[in-house]
Z-matrix of the N, CA and C atoms (Angstrom, degrees):
N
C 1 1.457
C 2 1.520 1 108.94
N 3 1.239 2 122.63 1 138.26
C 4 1.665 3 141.22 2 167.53
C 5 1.442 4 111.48 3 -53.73
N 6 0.836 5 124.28 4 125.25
C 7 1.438 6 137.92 5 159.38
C 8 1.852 7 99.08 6 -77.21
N 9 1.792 8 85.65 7 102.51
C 10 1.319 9 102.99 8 156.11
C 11 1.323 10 128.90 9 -47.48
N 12 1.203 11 126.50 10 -30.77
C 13 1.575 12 108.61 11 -155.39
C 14 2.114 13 88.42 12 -113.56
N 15 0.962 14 98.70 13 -1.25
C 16 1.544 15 113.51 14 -174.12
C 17 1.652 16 89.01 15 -86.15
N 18 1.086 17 133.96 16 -55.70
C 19 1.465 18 143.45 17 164.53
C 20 0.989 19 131.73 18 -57.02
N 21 1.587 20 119.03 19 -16.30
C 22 1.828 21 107.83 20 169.54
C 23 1.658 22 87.77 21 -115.26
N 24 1.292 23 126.78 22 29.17
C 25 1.547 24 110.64 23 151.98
C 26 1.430 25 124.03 24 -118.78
N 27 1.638 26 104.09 25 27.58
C 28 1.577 27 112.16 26 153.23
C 29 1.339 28 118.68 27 -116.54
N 30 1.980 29 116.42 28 -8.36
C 31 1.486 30 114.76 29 167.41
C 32 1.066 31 133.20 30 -41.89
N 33 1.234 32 160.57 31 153.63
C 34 1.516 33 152.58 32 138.91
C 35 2.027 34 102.37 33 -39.32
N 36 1.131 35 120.46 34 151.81
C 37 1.282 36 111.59 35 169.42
C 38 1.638 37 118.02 36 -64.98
N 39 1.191 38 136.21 37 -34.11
C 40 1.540 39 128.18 38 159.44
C 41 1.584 40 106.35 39 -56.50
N 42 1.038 41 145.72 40 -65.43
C 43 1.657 42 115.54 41 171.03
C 44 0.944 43 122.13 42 -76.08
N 45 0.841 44 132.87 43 21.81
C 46 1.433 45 139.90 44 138.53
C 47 1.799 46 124.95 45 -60.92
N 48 1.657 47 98.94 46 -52.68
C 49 1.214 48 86.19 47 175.13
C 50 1.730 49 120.36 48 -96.32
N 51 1.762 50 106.06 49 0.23
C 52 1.589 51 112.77 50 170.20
C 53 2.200 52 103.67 51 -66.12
N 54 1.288 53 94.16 52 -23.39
C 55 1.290 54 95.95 53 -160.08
C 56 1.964 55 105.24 54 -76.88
N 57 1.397 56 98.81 55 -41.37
C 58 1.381 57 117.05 56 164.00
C 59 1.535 58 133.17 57 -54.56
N 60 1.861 59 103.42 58 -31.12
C 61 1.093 60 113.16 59 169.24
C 62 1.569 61 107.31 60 -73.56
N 63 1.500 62 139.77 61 -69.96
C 64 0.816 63 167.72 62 176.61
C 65 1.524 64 125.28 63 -40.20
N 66 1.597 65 110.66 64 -34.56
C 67 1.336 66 113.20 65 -155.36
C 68 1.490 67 90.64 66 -103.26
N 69 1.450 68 109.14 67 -51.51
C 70 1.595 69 117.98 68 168.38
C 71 1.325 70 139.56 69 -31.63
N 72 1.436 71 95.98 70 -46.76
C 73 1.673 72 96.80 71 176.02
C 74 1.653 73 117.19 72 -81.96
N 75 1.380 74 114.46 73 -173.38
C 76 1.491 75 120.60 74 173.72
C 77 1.315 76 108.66 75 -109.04
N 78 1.533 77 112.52 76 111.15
C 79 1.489 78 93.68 77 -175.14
C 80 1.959 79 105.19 78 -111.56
N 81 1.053 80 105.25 79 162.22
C 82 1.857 81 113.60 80 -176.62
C 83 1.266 82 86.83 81 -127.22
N 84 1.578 83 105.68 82 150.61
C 85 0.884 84 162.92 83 165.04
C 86 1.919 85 113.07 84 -53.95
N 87 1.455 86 118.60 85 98.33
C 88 1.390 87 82.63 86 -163.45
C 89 1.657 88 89.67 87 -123.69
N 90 1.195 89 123.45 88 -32.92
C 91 1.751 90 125.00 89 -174.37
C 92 1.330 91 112.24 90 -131.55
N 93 1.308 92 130.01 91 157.46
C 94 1.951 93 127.44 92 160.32
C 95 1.962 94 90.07 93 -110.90
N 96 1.193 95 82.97 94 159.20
C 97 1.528 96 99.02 95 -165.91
C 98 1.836 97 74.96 96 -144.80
N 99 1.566 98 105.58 97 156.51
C 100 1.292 99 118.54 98 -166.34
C 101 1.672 100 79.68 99 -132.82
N 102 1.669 101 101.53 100 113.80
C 103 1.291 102 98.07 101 168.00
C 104 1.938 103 113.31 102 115.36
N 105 1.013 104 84.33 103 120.76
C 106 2.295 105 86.27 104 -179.89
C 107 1.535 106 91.82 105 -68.27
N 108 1.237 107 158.12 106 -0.14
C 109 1.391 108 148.13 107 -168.23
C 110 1.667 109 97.43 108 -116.95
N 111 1.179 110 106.47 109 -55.95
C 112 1.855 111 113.01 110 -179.85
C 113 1.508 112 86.08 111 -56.27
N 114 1.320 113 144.00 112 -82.93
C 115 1.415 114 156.00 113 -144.02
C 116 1.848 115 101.04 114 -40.21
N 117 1.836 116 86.77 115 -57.64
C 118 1.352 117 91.24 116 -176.44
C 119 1.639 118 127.77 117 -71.58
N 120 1.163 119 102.50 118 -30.42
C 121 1.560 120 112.47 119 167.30
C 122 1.678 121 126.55 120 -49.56
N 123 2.205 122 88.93 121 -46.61
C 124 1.698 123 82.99 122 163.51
C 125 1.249 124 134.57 123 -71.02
N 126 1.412 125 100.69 124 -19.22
C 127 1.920 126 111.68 125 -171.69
C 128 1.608 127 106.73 126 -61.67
N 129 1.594 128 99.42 127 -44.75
C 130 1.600 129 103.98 128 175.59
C 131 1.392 130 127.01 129 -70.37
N 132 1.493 131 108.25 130 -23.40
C 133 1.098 132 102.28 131 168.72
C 134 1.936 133 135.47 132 -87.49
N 135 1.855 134 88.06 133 1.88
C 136 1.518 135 82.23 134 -169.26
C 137 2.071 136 79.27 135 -102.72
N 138 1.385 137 128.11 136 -12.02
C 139 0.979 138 119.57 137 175.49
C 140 1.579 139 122.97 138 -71.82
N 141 1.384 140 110.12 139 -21.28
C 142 1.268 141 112.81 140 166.33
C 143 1.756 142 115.46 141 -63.66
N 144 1.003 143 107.41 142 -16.08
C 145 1.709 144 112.18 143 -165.00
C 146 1.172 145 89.21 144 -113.99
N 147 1.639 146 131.86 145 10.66
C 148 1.895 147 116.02 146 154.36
C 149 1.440 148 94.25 147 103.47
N 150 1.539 149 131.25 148 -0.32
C 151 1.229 150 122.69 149 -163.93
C 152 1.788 151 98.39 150 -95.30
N 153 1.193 152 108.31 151 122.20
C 154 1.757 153 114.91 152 167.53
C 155 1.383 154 87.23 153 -44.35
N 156 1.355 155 119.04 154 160.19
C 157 1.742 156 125.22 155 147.55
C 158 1.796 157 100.99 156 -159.07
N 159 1.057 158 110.22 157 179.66
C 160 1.379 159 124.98 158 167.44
C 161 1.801 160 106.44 159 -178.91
N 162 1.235 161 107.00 160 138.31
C 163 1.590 162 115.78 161 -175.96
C 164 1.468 163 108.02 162 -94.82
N 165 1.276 164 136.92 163 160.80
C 166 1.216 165 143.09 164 153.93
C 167 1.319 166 134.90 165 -107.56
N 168 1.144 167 158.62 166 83.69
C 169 1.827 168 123.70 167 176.30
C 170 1.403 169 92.12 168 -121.18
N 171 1.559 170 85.78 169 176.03
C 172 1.686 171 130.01 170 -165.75
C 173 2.049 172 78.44 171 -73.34
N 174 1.950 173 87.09 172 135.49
C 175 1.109 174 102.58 173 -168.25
C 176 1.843 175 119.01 174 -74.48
N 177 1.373 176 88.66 175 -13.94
C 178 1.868 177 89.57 176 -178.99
C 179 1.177 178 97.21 177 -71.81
N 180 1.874 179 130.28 178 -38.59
C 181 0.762 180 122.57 179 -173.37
C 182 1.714 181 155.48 180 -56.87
N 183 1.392 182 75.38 181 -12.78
C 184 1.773 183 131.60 182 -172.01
C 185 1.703 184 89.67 183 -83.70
N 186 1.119 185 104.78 184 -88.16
C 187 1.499 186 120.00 185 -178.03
C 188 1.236 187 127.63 186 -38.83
N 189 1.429 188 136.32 187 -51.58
C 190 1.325 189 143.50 188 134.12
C 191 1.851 190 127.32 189 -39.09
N 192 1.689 191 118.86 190 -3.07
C 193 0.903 192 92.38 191 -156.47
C 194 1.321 193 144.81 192 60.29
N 195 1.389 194 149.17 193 16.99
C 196 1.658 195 167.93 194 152.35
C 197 1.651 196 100.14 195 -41.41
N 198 1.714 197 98.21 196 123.92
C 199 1.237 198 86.19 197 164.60
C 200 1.584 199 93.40 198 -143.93
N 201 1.394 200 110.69 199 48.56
C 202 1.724 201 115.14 200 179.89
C 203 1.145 202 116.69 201 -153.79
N 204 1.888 203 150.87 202 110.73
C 205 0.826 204 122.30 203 169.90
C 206 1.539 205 77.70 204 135.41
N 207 1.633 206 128.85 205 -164.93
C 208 0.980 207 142.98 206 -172.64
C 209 1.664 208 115.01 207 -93.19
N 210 1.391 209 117.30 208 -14.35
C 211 1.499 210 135.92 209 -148.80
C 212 1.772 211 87.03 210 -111.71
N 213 1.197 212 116.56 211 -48.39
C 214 1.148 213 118.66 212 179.99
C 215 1.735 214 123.54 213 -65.28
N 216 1.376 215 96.13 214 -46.01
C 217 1.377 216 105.75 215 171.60
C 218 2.026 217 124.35 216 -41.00
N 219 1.085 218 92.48 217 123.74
C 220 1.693 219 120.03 218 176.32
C 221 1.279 220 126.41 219 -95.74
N 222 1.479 221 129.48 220 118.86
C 223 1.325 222 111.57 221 -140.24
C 224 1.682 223 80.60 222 -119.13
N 225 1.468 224 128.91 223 142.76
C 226 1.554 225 128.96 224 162.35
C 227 1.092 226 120.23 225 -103.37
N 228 1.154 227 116.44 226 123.93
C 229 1.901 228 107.48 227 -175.55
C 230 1.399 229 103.77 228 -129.82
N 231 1.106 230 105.10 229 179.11
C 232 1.992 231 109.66 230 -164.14
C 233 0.757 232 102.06 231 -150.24
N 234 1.944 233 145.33 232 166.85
C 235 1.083 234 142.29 233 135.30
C 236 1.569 235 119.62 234 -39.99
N 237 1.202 236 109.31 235 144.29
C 238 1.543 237 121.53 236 172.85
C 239 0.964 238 121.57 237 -25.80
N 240 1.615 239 95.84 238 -67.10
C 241 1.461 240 131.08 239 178.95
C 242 1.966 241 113.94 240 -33.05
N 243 1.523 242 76.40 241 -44.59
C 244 1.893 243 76.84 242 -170.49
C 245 1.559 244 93.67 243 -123.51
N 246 0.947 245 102.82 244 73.26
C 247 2.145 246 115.20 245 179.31
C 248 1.927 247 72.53 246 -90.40
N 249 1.398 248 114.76 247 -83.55
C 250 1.397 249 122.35 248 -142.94
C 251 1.542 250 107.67 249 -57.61
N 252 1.359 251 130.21 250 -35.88
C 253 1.738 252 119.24 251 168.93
C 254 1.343 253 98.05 252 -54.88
N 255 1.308 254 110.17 253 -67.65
C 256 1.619 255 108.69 254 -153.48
C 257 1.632 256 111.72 255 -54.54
N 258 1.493 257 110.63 256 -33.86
C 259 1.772 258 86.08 257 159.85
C 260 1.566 259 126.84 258 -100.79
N 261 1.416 260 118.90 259 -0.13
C 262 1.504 261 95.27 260 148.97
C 263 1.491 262 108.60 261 -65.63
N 264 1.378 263 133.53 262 -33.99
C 265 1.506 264 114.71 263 -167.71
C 266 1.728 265 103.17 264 -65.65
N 267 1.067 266 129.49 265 -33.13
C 268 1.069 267 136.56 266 -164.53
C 269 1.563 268 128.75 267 -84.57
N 270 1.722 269 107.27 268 -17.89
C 271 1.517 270 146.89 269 165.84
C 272 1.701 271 97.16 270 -63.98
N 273 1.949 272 100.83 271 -55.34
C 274 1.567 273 97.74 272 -157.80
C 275 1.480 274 90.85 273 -75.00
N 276 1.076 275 139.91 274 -60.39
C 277 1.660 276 152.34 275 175.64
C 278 1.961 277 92.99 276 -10.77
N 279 1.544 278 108.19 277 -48.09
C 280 1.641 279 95.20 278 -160.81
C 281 1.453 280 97.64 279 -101.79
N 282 1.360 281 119.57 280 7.44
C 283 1.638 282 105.10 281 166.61
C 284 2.476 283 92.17 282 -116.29
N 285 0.786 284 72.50 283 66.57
C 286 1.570 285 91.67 284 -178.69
C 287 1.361 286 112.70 285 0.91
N 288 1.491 287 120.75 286 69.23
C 289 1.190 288 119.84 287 179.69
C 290 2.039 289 109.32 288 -103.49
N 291 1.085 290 103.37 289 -21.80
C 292 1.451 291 95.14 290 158.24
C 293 1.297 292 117.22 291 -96.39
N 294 1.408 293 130.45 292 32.52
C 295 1.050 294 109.06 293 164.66
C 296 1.904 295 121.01 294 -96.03
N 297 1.500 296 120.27 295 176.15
C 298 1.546 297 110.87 296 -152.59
C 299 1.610 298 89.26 297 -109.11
N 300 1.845 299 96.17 298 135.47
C 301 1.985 300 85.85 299 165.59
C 302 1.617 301 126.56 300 -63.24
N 303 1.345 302 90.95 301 169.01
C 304 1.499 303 85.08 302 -170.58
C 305 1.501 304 90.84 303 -70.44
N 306 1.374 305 106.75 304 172.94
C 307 1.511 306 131.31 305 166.29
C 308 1.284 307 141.47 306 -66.95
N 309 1.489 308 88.73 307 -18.55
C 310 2.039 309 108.41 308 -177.67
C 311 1.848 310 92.52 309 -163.19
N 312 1.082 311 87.74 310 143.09
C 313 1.805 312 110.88 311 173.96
C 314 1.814 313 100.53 312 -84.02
N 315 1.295 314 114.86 313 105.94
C 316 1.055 315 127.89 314 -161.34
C 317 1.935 316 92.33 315 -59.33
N 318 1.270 317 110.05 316 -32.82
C 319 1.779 318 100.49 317 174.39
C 320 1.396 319 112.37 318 -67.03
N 321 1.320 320 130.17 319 -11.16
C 322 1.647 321 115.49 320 -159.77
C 323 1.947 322 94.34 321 -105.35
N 324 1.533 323 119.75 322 -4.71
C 325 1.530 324 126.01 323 172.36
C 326 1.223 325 116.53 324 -73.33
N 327 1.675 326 127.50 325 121.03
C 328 0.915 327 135.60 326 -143.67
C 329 1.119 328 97.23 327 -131.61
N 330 1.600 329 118.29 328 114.35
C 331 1.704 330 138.01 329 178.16
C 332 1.084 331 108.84 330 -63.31
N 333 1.787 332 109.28 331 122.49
C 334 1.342 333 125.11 332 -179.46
C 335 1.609 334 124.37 333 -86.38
């Protein structure tokens, strides 16, 4: 095992404190998202609602672009703390409750 404190005294001080943010907490496991664009889309969206997040995938998967299969897969994790918002927010997200009405009732458009 690494000697932690032997290891954040060759970081630069910015990973240092990404490492502090990150390494410190407990994070779970809460969704797979297929895809670095899906992954990232959810992170922002559970971050808009106050939720820490950060995504993971397998790095070929990253690199190649993969968004199918095991390589592709995007993993979202959260603090502990907020496991239970972030998947009700994420429950309501897939029974489409934030989503926006349409703009016009496609019956009331009148062919020109």
């Amino acid at each position: 095992m690494v000697n932690e404190n032997l290891l954040l005294v060759w970081l630069p001080e910015t990973l240092k404190f990404l490492y502090n943010r990150i390494m410190k907490k407990e994070w779970e496991l809460i969704y797979t998202a297929y895809g670095q664009l899906d992954a990232t889309m959810i992170v922002d969206f559970l971050s808009a609602h106050g939720i820490e997040a950060t995504a993971i995938q397998e790095s070929l998967g990253t690199i190649y672009g993969l968004t199918v299969g095991p390589l592709g897969e995007s993993r979202i994790y959260v603090n502990t703390d907020q496991k239970k918002a972030a998947i009700e927010i994420l429950e309501a997200m897939e029974r489409g409750e934030f989503e926006l009405p349409d703009e016009q009732d496609s019956s009331s458009i009148s062919e020109v």
